[in-house]
N, C-alpha and C positions, 0 to 999 in steps of 0.2 A: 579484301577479307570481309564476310561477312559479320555484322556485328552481333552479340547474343543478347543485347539487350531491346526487349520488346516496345511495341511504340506505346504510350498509354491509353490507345484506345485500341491496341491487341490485347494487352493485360485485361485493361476491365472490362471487355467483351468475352472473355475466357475466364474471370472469375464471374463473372456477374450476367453473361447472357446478353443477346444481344439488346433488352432495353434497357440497360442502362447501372448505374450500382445499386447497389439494394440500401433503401433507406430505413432510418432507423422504424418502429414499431410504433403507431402512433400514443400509447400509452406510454409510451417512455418518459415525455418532459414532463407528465403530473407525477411519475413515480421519480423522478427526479428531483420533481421539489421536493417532495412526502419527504426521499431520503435526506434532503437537507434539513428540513423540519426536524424529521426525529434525531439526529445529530444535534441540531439546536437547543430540542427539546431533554437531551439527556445532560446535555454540558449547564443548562437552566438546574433544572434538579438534583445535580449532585454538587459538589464541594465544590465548584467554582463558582457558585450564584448563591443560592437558594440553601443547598444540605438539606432540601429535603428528605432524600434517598441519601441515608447511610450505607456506604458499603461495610462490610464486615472488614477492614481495612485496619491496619495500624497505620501512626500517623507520617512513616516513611512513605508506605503505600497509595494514601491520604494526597500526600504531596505529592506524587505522581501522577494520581487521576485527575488532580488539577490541572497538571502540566500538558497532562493527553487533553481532557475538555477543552485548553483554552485553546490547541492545534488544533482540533477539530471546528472549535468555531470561526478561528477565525482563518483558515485555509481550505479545510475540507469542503463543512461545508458551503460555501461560496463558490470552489469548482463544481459542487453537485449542478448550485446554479446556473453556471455559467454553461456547463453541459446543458440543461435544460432548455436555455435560452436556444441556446445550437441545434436541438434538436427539435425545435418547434418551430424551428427557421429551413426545418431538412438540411442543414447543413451538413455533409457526408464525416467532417470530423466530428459531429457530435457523438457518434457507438464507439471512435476509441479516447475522445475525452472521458466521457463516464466510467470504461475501466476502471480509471486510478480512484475515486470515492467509493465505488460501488466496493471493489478491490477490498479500501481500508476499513471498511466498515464491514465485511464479511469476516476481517483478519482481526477487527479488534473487539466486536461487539460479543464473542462467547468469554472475553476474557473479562469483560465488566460481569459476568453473571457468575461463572464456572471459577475465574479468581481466588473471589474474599474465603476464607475459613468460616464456614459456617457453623461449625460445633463451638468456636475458643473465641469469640471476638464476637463485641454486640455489635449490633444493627438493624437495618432495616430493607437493604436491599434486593429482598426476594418479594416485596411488593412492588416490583417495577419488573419484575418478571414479563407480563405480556408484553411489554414496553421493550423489553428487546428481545423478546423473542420476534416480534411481528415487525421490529427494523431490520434485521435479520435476515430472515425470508425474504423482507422489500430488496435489503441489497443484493441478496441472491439474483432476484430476480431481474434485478435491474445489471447484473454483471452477465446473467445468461442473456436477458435480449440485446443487451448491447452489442456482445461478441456473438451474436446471430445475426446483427446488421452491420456488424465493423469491417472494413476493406483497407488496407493499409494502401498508401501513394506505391505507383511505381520508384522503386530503390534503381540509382548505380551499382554496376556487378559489384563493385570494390565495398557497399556498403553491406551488404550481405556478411560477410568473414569480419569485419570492422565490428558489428554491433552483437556479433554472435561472440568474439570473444571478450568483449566489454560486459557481456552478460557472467562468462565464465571468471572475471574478475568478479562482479559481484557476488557468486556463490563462494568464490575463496576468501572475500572477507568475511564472511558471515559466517563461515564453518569456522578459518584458521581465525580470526580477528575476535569474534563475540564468543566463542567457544573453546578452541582448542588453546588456543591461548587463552583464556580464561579460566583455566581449571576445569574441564567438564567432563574430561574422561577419570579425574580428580572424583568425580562428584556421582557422576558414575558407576564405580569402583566402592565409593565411602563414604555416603552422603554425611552421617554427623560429622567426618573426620573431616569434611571438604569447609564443612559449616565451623566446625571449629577456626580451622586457618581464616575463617573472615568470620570473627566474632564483631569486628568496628558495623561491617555487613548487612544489619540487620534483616531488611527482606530477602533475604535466604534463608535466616532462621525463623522469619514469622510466618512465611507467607510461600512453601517450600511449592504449595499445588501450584500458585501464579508461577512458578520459574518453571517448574515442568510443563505446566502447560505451553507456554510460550516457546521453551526448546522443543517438544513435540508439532509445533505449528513451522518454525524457522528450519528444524530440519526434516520433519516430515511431507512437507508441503510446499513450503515456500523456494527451498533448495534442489527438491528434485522438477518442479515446474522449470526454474531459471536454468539449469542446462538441460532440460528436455528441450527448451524453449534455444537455444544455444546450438542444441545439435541440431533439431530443424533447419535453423539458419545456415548452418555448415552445407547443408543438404538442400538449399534452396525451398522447403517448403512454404506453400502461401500462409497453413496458419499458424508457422513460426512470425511468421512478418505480423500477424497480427495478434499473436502473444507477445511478440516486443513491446510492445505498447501495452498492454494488462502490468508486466513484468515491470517496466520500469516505472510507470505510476506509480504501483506499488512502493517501490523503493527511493522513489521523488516521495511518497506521505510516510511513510512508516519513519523509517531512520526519522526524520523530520520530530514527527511525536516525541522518538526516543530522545531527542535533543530537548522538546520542552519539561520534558519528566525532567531530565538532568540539570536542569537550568531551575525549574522551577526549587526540587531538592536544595538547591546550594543557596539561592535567593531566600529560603526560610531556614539556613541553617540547620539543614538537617541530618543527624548523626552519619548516616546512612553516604552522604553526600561525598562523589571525589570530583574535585575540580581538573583532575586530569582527565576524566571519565567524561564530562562534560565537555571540555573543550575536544575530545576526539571526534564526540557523539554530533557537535555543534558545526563542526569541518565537515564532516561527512555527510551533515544531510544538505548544508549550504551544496558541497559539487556534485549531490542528488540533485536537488533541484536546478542547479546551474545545469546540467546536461538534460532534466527534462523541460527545461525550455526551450530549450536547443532542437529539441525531437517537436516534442508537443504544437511551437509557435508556427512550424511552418505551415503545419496542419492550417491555420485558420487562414492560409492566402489561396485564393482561386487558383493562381496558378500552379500548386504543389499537386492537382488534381489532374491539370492538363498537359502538363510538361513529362516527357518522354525523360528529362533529365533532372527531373523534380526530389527533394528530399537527398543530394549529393549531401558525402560523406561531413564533416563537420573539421574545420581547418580552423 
């Protein structure tokens, strides 16, 4: 019986022509570092260092930018690095490491700006305005050229349907888990009446634009990407195989943040704060990151490139 699985150098001679895979863009590992820079440089200046940069924040809110700063510093950006390093070494997994930073900083950096209440709440955070706008753009740019040089390993057929519906688990948490169970067609329907029901709550009733924004981004964006990305899969397409890797970085650093916000809230005693919230948020982004290591680590072996049977399913 003939097998339907291609050898690795039919694959990458069929995606990538015959010289060879396409490497990353050589300005990638300075916009690389840039992006761990301005990452660095925002987590410095706001409420976890410095306070320079007041956000228009209440102090529930407050302890939550903390919680995001200190993820960012000390996870983000350090894979921006290590991407960087990857890609200055041509290393072929450097365009789908970068993904997942570029990813988290495209997904998080309109919420530091667009957020705070700016008519009801003092501050200062519209003077850091070019400051992300112009990280912004970097990480744009730096998620368009990487997914212009990214090449995912040859997959096992079996691996194809495996991660395609591991995807379609992660949009059913995030719809039924963070929203529908959570009151959202509640909120919906009746926003003060939803806000009433969580008066303990407080960033819901202070800070109602950050909750929509955030639900506009989770199921505008983020939710129809993960089963576009899902159906791909189902259907064998190549740049489903290399949205896997955009998709689940993303959901190895997001949930991740969302854990230090909640962690951080309960460590300051904050009204706002549920320790059952917490410890969900805290589970879930730990077997995020346990499975994107699982993905991500084989990436950096030579052999995951040249083996016809490279990146099998995970047992």
């Amino acid at each position: 019986m003939t097998s339907t699985v291609r050898t690795a150098e039919q694959e990458a001679e069929r995606r990538d022509g015959p010289s060879g895979p396409r490497l990353a863009p050589r300005w990638l590992p300075a916009a690389l570092w840039a992006l761990a820079a301005c990452l660095v440089l925002v987590a410095v200046l706001g409420p976890l260092i410095t306070g320079a940069v007041q956000y228009r924040y209440t102090a529930s809110m407050v302890n939550q930018a903390v919680g995001l700063d200190a993820f960012a510093l000390a996870v983000v950006a350090p894979l921006s690095v290590v991407a960087a390093v990857l890609a200055a070494r041509r290393h072929p997994a450097a365009p789908l490491l970068a993904l997942a930073p570029a990813g988290f900083a495209v997904y998080m950096l309109p919420q530091y700006f667009l957020g705070p209440e700016y008519l009801t709440l003092d501050g200062n955070g519209e003077r850091a305005f070019l400051l992300f706008l112009g990280a912004f753009v970097l990480s744009g740019a730096v998620l368009l050229g990487s997914w212009s040089a990214a090449r995912a390993p040859v997959w096992h057929d079996r691996l194809w349907r495996r991660r395609a519906w591991l995807l379609l688990a992660l949009a059913v948490f995030v719809v039924g888990g963070l929203y529908l169970g959570n009151g959202f067609l509640h909120a919906m329907w009746d926003f003060p009446d939803f806000i009433a029901d969580r008066a303990a709550t407080s960033e819901y009733d202070e800070h109602p634009t950050a909750y929509w924004l955030v639900a506009f981004l989770d199921l505008g964006i983020v939710v129809p990407l993960t089963v576009a990305t899902a159906v791909g899969l189902l259907r064998r397409r190549d740049w489903a195989a290399r949205a896997f890797y955009a998709v689940l970085g993303w959901y190895a650093a997001v949930p991740g943040s969302v854990a230090a916000m909640s962690l951080t809230m309960l460590s300051r005693d904050d009204p706002a704060a549920s320790a059952a919230r917490a410890v969900v948020f805290t589970v879930a982004a730990v077997v995020f990151l346990v499975l994107a290591a699982r993905v991500f680590l084989p990436l950096l072996r030579s052999a995951t490139w040249t083996s016809a049977t490279a990146d099998l399913p995970e047992r």
